[in-house]
C-alpha positions as CSV (number, residue, x, y, z in Angstrom):
1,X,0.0,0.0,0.0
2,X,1.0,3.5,-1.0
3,X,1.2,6.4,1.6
4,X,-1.3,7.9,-0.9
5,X,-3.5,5.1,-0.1
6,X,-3.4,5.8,3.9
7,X,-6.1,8.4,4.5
8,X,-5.4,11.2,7.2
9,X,-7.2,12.7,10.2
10,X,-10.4,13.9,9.4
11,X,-10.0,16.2,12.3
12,X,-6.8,17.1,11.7
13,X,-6.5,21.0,10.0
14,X,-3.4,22.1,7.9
15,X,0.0,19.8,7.7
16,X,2.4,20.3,10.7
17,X,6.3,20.2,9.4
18,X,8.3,20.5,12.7
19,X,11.9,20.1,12.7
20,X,12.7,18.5,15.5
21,X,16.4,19.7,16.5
22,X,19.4,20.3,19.0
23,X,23.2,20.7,18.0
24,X,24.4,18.4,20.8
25,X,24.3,14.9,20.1
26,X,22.7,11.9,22.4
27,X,20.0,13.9,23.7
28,X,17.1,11.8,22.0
29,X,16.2,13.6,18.5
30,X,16.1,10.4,16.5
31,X,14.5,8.7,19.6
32,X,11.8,11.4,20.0
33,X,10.7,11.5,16.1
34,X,10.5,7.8,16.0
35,X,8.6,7.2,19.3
36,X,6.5,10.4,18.8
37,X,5.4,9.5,15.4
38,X,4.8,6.1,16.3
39,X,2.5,7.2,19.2
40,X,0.3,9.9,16.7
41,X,-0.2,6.8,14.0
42,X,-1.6,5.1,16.8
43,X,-4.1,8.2,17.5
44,X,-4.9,7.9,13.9
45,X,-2.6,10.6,12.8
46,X,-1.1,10.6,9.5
47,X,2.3,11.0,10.2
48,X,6.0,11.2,7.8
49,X,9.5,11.0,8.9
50,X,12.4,13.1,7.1
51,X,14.8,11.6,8.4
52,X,17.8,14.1,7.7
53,X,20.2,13.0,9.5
54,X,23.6,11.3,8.3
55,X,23.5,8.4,10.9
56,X,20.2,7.4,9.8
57,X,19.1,6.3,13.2
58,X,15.2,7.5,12.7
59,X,15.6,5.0,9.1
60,X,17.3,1.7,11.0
61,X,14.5,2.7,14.3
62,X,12.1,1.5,11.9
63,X,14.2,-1.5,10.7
64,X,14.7,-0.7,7.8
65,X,18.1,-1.7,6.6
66,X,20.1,0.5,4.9
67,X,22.6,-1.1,2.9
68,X,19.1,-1.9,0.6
69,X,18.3,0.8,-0.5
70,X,18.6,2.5,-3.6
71,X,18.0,5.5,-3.1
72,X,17.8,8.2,-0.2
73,X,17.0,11.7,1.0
74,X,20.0,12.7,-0.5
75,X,19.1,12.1,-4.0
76,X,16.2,14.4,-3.4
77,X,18.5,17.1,-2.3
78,X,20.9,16.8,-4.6
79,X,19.6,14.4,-7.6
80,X,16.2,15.7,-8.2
81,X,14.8,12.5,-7.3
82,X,11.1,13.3,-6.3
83,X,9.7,13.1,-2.5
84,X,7.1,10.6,-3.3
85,X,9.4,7.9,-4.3
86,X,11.6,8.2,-1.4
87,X,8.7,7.4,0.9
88,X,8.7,4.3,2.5
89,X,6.0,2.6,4.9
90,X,6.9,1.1,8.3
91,X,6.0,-1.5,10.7
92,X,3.7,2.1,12.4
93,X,0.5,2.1,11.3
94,X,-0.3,5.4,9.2
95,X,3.9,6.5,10.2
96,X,6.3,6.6,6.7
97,X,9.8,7.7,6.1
98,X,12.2,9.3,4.0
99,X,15.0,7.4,4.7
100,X,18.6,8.7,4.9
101,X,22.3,6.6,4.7
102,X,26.2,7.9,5.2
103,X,25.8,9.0,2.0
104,X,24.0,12.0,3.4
105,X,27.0,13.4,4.5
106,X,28.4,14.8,1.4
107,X,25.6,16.9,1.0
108,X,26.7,19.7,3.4
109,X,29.7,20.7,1.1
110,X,27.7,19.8,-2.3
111,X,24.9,22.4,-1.3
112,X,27.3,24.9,-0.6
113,X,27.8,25.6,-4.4
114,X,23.7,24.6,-5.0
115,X,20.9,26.8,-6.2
116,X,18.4,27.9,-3.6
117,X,20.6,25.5,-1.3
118,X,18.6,27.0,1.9
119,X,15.4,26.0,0.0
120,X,16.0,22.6,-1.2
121,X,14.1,20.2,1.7
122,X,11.4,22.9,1.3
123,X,10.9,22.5,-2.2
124,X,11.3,18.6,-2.7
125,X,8.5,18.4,0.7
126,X,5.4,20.7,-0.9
127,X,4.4,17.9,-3.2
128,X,3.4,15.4,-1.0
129,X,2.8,18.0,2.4
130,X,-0.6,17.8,2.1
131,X,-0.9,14.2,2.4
132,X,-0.2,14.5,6.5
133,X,-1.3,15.5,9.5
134,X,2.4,15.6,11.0
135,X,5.9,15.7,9.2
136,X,8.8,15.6,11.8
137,X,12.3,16.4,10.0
138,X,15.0,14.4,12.2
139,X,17.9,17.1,12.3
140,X,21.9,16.2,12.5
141,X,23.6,17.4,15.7
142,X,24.6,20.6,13.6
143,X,24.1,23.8,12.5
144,X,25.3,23.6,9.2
145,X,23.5,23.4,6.0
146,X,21.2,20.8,6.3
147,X,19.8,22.2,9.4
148,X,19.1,25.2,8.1
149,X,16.9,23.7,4.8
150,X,14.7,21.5,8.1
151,X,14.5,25.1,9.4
152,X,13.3,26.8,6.6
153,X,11.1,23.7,5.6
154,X,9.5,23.9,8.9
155,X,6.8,25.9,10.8
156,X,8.0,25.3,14.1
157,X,10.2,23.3,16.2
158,X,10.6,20.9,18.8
159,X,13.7,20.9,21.2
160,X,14.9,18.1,23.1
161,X,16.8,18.7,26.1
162,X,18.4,15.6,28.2
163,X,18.3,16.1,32.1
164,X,21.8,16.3,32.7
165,X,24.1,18.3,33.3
166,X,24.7,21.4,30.9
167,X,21.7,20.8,29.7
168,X,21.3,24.4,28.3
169,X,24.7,24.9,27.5
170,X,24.6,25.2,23.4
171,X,20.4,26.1,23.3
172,X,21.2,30.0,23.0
173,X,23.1,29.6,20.0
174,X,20.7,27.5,18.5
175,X,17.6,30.0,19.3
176,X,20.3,32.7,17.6
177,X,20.3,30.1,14.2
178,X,16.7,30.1,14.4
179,X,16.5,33.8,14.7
180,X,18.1,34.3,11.8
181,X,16.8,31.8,9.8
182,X,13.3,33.3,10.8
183,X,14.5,36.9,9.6
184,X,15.9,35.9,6.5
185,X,14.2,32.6,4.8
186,X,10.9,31.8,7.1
187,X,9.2,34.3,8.7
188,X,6.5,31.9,10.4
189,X,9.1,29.6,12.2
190,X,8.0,29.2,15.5
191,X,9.2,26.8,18.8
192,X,6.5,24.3,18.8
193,X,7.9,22.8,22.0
194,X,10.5,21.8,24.6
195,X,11.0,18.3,25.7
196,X,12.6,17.1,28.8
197,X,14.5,13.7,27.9
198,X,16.3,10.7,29.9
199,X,14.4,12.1,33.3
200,X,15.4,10.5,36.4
201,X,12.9,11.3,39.3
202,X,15.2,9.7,41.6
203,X,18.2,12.4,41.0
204,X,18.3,16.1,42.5
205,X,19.7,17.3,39.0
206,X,16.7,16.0,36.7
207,X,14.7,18.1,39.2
208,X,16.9,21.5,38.9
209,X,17.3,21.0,34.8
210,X,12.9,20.4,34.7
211,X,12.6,23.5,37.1
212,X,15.4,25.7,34.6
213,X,13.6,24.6,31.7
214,X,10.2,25.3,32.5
215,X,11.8,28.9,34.0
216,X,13.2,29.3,30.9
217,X,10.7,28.2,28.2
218,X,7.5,28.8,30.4
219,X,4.7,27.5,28.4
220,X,6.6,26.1,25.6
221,X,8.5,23.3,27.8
222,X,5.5,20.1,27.0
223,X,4.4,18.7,30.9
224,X,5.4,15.1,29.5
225,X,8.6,14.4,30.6
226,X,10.3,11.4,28.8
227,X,11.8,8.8,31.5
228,X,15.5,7.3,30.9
229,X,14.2,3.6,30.7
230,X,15.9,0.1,28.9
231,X,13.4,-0.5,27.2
232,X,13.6,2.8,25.2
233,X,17.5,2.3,24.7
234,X,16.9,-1.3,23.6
235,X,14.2,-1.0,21.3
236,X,16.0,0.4,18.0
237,X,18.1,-2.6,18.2
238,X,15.0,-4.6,17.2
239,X,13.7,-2.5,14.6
240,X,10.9,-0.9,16.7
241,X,9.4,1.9,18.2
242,X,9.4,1.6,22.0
243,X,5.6,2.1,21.6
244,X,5.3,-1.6,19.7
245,X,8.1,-2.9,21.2
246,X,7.1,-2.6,25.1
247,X,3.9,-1.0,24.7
248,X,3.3,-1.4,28.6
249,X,6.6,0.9,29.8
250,X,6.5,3.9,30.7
251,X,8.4,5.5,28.1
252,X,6.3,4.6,26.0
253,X,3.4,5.7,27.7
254,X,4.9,9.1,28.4
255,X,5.3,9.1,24.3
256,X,2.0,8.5,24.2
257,X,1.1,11.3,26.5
258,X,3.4,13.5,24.6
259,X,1.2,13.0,21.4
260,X,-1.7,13.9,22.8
261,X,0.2,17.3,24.0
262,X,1.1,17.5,20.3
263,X,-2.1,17.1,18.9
264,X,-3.3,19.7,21.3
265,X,-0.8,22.4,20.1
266,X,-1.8,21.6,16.7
């Protein structure tokens, strides 16, 4: 079956393309788009990954394998290789992806000398938008090039934040990348929320980073805060969303309370 085929939310009103980003690495981007799209299929929500990141961890969360395929995100970029046939179904009900491979890499220096290189992921997405309720655009630990076409694609933003230490440290500079993208190539890019990751209840410091988050973001930061559990760690070594492969943990019951948050912003 075609995404085509896969009807979406009735209820649902325009397409949502959030990018969902962070320059730091290992605070739960990849983890986050997979879990979080997983948990809006399952509210009957029409939902596509980008995923546009090098490592292809959002691609291989899905298991789907890599090494098979012909073709990725990058040819889109890069290749003119249409959207639509990039688009592959996964083992989520009403979730898809855009896959992307190693081969991603290369793009940041080959855009450099591109036409409308800002504008390319925009472009290549308004064909087959309006076929969602939700796109989530899986951003590299960057602020290079390829960040910047998710954040000119995008309406908004999601941010997640690990509860550790420095857990802000780096967030200014990306709020000053967004501010400038928002000056200069999308004027409607907004911060669609803040998520808390890897929470431990048990530790003093999760506390203080929930309480300098929420002081800092106010009513941006989502109340869902997203546990540090195995079962979330372990699940994209079998292929699967945490939300399929442990549906009774609480991660992925706090992933499915963060979807409902998310279809209430919507």
């Amino acid at each position: 079956m075609g995404f085509r085929d896969v009807k979406r939310s009735k209820s649902a009103k325009d397409t949502r393309i959030i990018a969902i980003i962070n320059q730091k690495g290992g605070v739960g981007k990849s983890t986050t788009a997979v879990n979080l799209a997983a948990a809006l299929g399952e509210q009957g929500r029409k939902t596509l990954i980008v995923d546009f990141d090098p490592q292809g961890n959002s691609t291989s969360g899905f298991g789907i394998e890599k090494e098979d395929l012909d073709h990725c995100i990058y040819d889109a970029l890069l290749n003119d290789v249409p959207a639509e046939s990039l688009v592959l179904d996964t083992n989520c009900k009403k979730v898809f992806v855009i896959p992307a491979t190693i081969q991603l890499a290369g793009a940041e220096i080959e855009l450099v000398s591109a036409i409308a290189r800002e504008t390319r992921l925009k472009d290549l997405l308004e064909p087959i938008q309006d076929e969602f309720d939700f796109i989530f655009i899986d951003c590299p630990p960057s602020l290079g090039l390829l960040t910047i076409n998710a954040l000119t694609a995008a309406d908004s933003v999601l941010i997640p934040i690990q509860c550790e230490y420095y857990a802000l440290e780096g967030v200014t500079k990306l709020l000053e990348s967004m501010k400038m993208v928002k000056s200069r190539l999308n004027k409607g890019l907004d911060t669609y929320g803040v998520l808390m990751t890897m929470y431990d209840s048990r530790t003093s410091l999760s506390n203080q980073v929930v309480e300098e988050v929420q002081s800092y973001f106010g009513d941006k930061a989502f109340k869902t805060l997203i546990p540090r559990t195995v079962k979330i760690s372990e699940a994209p070594s079998f292929g699967e969303p945490v939300i399929t492969y442990a549906p009774q943990n609480k991660g992925a019951k706090a992933y499915m309370n963060l979807a409902k948050e998310v279809i209430k912003r919507a």
